[in-house]
Backbone as numpy.savetxt, mean C-alpha at the origin, in Angstrom:
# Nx Ny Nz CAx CAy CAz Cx Cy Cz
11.45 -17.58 -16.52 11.70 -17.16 -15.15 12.30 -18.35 -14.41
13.78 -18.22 -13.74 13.76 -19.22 -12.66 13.50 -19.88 -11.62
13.36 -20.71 -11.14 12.71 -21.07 -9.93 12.57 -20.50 -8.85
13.74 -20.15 -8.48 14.07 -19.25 -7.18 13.63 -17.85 -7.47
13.48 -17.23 -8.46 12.80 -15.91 -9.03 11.02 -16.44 -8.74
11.03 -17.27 -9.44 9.03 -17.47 -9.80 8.99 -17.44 -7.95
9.61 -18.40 -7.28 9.26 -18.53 -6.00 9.02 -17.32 -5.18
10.31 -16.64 -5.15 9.80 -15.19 -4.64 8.81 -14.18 -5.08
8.71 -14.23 -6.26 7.19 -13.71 -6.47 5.98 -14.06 -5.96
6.14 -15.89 -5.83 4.81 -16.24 -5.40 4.99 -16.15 -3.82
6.15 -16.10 -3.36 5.76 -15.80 -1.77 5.50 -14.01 -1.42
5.68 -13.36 -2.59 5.47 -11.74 -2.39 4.00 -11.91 -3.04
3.29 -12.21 -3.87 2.21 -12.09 -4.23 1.43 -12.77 -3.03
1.71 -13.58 -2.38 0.76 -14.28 -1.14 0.46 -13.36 -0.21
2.01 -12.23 -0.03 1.99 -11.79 1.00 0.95 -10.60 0.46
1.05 -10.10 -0.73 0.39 -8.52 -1.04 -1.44 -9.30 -0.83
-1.44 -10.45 -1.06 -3.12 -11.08 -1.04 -3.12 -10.88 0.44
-2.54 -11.63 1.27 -2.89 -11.53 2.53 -2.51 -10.01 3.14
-2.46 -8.82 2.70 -2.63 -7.83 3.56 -3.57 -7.36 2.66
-4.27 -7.33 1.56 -5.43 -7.04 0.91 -6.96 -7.76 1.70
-6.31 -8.51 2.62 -8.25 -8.87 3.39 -8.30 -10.22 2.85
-7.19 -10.87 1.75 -7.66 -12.43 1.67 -9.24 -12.64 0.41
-9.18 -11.31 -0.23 -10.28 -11.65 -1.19 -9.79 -12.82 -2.16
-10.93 -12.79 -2.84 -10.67 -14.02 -3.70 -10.55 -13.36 -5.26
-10.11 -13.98 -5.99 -9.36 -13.07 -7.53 -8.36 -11.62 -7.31
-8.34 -11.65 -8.25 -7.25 -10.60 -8.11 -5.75 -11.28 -8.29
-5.50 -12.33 -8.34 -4.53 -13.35 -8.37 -2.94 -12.83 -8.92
-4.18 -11.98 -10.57 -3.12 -11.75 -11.19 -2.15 -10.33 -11.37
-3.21 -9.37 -10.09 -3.34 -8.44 -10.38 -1.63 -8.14 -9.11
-1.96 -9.30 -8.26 -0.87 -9.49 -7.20 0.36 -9.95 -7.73
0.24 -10.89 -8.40 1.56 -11.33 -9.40 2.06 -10.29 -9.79
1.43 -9.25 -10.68 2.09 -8.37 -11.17 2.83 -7.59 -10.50
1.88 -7.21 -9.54 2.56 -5.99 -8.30 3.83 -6.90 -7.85
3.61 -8.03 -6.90 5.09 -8.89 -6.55 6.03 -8.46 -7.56
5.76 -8.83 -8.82 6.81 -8.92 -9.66 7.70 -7.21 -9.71
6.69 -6.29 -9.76 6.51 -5.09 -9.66 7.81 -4.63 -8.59
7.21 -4.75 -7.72 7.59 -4.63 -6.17 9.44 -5.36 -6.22
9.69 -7.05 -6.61 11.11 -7.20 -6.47 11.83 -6.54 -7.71
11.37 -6.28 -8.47 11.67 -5.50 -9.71 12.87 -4.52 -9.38
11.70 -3.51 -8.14 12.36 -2.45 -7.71 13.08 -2.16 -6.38
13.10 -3.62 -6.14 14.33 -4.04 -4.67 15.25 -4.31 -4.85
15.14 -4.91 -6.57 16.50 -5.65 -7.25 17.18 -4.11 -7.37
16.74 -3.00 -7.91 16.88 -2.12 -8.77 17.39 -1.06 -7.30
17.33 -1.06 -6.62 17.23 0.10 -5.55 16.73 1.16 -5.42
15.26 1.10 -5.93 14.33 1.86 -6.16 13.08 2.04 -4.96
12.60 2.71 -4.18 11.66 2.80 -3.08 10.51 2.65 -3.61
10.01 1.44 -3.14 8.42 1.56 -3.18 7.64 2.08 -3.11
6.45 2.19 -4.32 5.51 3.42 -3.81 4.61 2.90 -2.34
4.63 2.29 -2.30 3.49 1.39 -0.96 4.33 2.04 -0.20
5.43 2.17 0.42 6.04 2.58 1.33 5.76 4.30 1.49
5.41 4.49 0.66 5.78 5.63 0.93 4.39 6.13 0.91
3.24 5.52 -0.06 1.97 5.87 0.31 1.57 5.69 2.13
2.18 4.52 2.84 1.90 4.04 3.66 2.73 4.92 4.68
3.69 5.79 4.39 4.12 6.91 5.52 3.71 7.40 6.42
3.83 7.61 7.36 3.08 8.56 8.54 3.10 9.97 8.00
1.65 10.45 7.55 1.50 11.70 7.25 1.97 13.00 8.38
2.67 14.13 7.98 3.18 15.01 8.77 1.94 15.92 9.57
2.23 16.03 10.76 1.11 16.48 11.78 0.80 18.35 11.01
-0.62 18.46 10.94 -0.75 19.75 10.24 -1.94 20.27 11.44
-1.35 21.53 11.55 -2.19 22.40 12.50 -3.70 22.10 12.81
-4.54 21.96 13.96 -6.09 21.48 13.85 -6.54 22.82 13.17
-7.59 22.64 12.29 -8.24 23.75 12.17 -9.30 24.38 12.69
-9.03 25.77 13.52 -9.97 26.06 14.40 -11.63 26.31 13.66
-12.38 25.44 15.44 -14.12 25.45 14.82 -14.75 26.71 15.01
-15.19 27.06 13.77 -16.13 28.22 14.15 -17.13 27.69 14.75
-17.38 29.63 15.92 -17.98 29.16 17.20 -19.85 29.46 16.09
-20.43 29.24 16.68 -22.19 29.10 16.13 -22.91 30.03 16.97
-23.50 30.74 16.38 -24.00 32.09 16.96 -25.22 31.69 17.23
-25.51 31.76 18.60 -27.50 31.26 19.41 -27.85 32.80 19.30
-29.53 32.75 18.54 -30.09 33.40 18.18 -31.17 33.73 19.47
-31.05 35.02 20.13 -31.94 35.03 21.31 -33.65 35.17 20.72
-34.24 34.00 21.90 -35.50 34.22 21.33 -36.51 35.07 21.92
């Protein structure tokens, strides 16, 4: 891997740690994804994060059934 490649991974793996809460391990699990992730920026491919992370489409409230008081 070249420098300027390894580098951007490790500044995309910092970044996927720091929006994960900053736990501790997982190190490698972020590397991968980074690598993952410019893989498919190089490639012009959409991220699944992006798209998991979408604003879900507004769906009708579902009306509350009303609760029937039992006279005593």
């Amino acid at each position: 891997m070249d420098q300027d490649r390894e580098e951007r991974v490790r500044a995309r793996a910092y970044e996927i740690w720091e929006r994960e809460g900053r736990q501790e391990g997982g190190h490698e699990s972020h590397w991968q994804q980074a690598e993952k992730e410019l893989r498919e920026e190089e490639a012009g491919e959409p991220q699944q994060e992006e798209e998991a992370t979408a604003e879900p489409e507004p769906t009708a409230a579902t009306p509350k059934r009303k609760r029937r008081v039992q006279a005593s």
